[in-house]
MDTraj code that builds the backbone (N, CA, C; nanometers):
import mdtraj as md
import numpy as np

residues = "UNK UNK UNK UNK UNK UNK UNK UNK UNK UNK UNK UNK UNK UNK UNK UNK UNK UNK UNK UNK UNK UNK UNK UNK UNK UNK UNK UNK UNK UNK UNK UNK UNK UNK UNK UNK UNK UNK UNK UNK UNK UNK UNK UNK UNK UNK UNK UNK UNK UNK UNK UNK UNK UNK UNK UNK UNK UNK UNK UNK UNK UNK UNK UNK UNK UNK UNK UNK UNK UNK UNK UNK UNK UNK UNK UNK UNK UNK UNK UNK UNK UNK UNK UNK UNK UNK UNK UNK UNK UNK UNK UNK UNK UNK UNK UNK UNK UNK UNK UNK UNK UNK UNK UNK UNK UNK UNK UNK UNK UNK UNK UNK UNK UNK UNK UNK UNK UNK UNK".split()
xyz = np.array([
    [1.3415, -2.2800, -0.0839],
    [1.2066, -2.3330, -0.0994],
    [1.1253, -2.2314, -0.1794],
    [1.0577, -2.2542, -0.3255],
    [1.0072, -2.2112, -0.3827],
    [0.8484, -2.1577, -0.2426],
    [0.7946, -2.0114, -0.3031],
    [0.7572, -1.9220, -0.2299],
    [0.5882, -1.9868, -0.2423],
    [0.5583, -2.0805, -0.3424],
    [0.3941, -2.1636, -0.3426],
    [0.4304, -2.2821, -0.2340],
    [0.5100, -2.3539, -0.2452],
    [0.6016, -2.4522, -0.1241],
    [0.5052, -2.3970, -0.0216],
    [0.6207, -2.3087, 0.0255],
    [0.6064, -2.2475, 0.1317],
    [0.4748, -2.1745, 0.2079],
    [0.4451, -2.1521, 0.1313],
    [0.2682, -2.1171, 0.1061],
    [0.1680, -2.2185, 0.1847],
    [0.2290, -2.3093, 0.1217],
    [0.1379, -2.4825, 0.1475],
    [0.1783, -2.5303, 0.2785],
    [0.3545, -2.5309, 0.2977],
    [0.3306, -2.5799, 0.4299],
    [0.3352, -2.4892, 0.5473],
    [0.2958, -2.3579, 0.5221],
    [0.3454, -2.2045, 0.6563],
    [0.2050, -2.1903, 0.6743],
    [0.1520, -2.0862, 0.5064],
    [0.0518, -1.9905, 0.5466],
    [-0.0658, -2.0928, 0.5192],
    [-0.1619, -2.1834, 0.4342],
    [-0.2393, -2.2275, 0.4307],
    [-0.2908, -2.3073, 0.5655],
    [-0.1583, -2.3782, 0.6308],
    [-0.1711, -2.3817, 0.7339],
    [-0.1535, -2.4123, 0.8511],
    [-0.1163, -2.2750, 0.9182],
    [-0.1279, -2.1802, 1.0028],
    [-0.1208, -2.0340, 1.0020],
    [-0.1855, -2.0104, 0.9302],
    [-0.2052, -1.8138, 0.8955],
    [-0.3380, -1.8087, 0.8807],
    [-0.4332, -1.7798, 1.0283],
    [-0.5292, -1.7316, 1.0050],
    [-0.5660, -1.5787, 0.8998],
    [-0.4940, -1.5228, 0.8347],
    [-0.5137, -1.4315, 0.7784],
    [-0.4649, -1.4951, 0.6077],
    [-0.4277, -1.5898, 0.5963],
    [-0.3691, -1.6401, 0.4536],
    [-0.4911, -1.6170, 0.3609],
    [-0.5186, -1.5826, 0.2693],
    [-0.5965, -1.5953, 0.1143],
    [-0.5122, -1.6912, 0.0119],
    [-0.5472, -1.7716, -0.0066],
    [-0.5056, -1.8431, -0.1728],
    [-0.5165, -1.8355, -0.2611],
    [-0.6577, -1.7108, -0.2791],
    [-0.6200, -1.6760, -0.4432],
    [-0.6016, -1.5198, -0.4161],
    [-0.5373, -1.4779, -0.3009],
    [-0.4861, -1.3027, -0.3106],
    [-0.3607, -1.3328, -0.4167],
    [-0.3417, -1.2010, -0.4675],
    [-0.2254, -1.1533, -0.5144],
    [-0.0787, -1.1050, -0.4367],
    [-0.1205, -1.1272, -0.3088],
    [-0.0777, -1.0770, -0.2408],
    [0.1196, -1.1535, -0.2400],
    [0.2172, -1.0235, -0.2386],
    [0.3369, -1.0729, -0.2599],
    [0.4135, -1.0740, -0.1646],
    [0.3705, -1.0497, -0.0390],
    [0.4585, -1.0176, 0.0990],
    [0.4334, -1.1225, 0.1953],
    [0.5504, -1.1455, 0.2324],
    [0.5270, -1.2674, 0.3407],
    [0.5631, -1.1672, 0.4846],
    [0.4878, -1.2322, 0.5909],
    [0.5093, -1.1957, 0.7173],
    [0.6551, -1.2261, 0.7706],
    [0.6967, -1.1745, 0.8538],
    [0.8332, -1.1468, 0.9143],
    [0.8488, -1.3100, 0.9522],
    [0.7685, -1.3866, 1.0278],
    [0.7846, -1.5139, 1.0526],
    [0.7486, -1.6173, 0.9504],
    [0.7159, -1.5677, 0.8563],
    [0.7296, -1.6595, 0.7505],
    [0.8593, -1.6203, 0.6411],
    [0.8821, -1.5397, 0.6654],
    [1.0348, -1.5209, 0.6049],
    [1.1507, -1.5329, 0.6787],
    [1.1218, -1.5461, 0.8257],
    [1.2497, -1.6527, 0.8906],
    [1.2326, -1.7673, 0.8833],
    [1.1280, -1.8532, 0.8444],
    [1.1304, -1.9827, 0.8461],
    [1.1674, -2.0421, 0.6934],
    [1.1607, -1.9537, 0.5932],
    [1.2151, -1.9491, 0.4919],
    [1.3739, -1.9486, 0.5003],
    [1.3538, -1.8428, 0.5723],
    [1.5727, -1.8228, 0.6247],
    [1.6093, -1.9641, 0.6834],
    [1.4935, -1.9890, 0.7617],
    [1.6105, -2.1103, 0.8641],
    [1.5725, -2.2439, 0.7311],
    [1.4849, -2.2334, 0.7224],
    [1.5107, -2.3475, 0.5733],
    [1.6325, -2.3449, 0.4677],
    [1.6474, -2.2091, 0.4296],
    [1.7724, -2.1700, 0.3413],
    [1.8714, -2.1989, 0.4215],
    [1.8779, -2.1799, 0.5285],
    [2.0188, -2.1740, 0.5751],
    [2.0563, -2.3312, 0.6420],
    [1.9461, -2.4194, 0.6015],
    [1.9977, -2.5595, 0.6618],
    [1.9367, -2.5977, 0.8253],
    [1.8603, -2.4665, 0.8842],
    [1.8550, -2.4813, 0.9969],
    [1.6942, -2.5415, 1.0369],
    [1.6115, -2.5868, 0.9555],
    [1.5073, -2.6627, 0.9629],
    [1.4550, -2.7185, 0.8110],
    [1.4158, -2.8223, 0.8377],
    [1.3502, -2.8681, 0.7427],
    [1.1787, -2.8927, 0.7228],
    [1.1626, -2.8739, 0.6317],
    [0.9791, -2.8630, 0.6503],
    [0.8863, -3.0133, 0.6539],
    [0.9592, -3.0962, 0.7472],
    [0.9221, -3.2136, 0.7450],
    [0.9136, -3.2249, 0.9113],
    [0.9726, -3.0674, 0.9661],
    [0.9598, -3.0889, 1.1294],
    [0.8168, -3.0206, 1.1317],
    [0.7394, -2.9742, 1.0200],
    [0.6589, -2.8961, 1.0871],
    [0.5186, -3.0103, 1.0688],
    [0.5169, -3.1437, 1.0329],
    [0.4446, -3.2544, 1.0950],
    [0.4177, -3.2606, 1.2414],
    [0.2711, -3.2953, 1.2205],
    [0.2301, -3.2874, 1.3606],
    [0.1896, -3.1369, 1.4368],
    [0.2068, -3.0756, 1.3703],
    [0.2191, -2.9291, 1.4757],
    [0.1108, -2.8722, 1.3492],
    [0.0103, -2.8297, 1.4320],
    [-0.1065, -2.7213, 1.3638],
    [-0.1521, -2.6145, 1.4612],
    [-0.2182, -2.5247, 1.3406],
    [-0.2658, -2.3403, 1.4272],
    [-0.2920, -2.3680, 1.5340],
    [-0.3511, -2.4463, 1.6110],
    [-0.4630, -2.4330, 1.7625],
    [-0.3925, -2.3734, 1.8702],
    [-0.2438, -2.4012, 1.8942],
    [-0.1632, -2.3708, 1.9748],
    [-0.1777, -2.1960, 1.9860],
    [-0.2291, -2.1454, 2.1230],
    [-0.2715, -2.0017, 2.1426],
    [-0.1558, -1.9325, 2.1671],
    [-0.1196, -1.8194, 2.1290],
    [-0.0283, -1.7308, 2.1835],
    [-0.0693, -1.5978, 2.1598],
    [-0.0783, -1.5275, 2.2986],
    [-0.1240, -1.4295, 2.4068],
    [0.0135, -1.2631, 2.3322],
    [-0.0914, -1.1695, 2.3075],
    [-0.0123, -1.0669, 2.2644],
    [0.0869, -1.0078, 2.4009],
    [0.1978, -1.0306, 2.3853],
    [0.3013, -0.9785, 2.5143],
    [0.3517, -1.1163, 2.5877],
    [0.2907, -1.2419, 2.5647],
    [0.3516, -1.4152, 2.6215],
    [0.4535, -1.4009, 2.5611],
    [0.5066, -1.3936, 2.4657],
    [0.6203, -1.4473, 2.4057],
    [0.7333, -1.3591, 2.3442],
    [0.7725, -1.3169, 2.5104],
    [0.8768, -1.1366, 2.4628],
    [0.9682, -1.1436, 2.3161],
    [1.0043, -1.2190, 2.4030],
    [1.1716, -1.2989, 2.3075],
    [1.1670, -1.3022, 2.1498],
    [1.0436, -1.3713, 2.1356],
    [0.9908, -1.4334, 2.0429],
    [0.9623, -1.3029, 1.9561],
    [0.8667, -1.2525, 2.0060],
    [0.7588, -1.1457, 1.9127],
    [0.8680, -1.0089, 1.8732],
    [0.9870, -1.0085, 1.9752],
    [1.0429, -0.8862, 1.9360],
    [1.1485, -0.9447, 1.8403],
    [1.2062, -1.0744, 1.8196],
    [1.2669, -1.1594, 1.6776],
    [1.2237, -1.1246, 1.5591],
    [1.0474, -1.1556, 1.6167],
    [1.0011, -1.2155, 1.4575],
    [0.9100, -1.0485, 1.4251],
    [0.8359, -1.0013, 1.5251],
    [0.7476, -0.8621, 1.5056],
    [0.7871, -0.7329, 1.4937],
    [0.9720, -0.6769, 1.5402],
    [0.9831, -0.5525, 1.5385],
    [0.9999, -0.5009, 1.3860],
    [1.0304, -0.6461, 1.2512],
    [1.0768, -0.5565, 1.1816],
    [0.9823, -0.6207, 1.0568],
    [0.8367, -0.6358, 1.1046],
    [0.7825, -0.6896, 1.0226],
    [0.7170, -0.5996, 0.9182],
    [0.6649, -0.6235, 0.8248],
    [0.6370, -0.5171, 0.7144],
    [0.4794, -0.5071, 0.7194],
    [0.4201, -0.5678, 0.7907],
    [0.2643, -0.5560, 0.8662],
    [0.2291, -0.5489, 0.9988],
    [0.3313, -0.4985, 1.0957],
    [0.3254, -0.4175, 1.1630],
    [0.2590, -0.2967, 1.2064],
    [0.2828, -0.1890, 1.1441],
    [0.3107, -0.0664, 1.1609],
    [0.1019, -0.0592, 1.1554],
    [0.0683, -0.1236, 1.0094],
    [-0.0454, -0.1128, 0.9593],
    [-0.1229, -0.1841, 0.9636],
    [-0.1002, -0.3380, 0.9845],
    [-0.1829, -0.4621, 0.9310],
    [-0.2040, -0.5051, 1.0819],
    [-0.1211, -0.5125, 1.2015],
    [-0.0719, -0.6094, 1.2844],
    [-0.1551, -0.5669, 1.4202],
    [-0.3173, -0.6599, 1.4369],
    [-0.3525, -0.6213, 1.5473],
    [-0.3126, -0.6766, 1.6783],
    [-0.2173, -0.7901, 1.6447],
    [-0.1968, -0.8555, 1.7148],
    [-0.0565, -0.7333, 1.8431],
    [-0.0220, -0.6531, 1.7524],
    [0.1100, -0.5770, 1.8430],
    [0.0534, -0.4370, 1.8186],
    [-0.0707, -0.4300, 1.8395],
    [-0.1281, -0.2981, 1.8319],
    [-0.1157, -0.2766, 1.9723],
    [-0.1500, -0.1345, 2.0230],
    [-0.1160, -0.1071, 2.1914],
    [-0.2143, -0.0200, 2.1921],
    [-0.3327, -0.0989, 2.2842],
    [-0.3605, -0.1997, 2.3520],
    [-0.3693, -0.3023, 2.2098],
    [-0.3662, -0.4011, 2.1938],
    [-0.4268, -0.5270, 2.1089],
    [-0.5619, -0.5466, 2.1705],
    [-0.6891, -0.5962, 2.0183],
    [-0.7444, -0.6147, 2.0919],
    [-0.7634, -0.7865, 2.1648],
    [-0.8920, -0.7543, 2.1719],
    [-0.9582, -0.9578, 2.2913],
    [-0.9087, -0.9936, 2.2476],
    [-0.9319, -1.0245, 2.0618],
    [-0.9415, -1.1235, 1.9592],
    [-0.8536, -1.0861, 1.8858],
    [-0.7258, -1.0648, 1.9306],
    [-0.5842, -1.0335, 1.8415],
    [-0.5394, -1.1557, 1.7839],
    [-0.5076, -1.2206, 1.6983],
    [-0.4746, -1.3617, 1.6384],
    [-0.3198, -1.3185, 1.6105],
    [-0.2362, -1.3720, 1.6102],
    [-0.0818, -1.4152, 1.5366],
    [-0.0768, -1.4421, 1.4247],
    [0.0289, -1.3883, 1.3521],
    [0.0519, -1.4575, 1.2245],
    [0.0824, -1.5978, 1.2068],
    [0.0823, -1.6475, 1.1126],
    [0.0836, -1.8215, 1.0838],
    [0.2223, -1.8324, 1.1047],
    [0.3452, -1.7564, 1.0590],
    [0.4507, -1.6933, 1.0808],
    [0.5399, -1.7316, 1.2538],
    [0.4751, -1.6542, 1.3047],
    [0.4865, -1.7039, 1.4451],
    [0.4144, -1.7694, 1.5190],
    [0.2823, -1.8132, 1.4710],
    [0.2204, -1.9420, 1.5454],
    [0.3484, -2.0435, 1.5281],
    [0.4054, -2.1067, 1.3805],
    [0.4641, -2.1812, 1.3760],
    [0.6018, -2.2036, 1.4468],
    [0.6186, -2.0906, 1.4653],
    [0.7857, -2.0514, 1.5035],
    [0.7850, -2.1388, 1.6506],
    [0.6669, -2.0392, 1.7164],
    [0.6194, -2.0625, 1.8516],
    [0.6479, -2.2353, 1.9017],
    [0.5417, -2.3027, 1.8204],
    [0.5729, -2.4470, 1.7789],
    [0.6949, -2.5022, 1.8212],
    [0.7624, -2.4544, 1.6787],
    [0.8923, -2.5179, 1.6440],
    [1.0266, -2.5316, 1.7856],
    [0.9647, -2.3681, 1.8624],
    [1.0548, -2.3673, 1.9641],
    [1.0246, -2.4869, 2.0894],
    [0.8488, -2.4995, 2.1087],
    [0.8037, -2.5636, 2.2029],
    [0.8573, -2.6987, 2.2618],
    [0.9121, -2.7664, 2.0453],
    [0.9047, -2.8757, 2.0191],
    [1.0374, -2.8619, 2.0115],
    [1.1174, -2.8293, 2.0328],
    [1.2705, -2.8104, 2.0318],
    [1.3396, -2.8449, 1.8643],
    [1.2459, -2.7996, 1.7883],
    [1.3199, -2.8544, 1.6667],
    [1.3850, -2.7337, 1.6382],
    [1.3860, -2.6120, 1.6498],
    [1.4734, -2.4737, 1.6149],
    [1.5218, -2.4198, 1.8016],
    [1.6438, -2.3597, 1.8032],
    [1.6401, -2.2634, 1.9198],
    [1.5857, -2.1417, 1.8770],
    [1.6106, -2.0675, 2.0308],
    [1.5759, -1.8791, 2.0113],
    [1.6885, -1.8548, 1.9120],
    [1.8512, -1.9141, 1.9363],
    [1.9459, -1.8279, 1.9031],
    [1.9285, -1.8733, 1.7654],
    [1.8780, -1.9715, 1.6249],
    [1.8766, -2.0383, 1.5162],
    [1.8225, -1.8689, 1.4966],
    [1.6735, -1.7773, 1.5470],
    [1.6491, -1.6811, 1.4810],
    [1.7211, -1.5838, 1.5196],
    [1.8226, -1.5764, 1.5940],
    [1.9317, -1.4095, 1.6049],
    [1.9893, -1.4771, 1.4992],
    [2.0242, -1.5693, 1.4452],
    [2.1124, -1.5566, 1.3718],
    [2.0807, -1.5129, 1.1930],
    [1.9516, -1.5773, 1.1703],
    [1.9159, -1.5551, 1.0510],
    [1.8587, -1.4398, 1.0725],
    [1.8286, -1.3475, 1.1571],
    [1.7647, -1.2058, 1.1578],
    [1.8663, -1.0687, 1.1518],
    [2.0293, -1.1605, 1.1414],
    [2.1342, -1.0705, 1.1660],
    [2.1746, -1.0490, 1.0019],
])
top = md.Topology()
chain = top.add_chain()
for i, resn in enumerate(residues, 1):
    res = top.add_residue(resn, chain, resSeq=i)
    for name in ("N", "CA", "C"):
        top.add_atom(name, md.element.get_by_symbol(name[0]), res)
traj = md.Trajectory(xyz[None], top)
């Protein structure tokens, strides 16, 4: 999936942090597994109908999840208030793993679809 695609149906929306006219060339860790599980056959971007940002997720709710998609993210270390320690009130998720979050809720991906594309 071309990387404007992807843009349109990940970060515009669900990435409270997305810009559309940044320059910006880095995708978040969960938007580059959902890229993977697209490449690799393991979702299609026609499951992510119906499912938008509102769905909340709590910094430390979603162990499994956040240590998949957050230990090896490249806005982490610097960008990521959401896995800052403490995080703060108003820590938001990436669009990245809002969606993921989703996708799992809704059973259209498993946990194990991301060990595998993260291996």
């Amino acid at each position: 999936m071309p990387k404007k695609e992807l843009q349109y149906y990940l970060c515009l929306r669900f990435c409270p942090f997305y810009k559309p006219d940044s320059k910006e060339a880095l995708l978040c860790r969960g938007a580059w597994l959902v890229e993977r599980l697209i490449q690799e056959k393991r979702l299609d971007p026609v499951d992510f109908q119906g499912l938008e940002r509102g769905v909340p997720i709590f910094p430390g709710s979603e162990r499994d999840l956040e240590t998949l998609v957050c230990k090896n993210c490249s806005f982490q270390e610097d960008d990521c208030d959401f896995q800052s320690i403490p995080p703060p009130a108003n820590a938001s998720p990436c669009g990245g793993l809002l969606l993921l979050k989703q996708l799992l809720d809704t059973r259209k991906i498993a946990l194990g679809d991301l060990s595998v594309v993260t291996d």
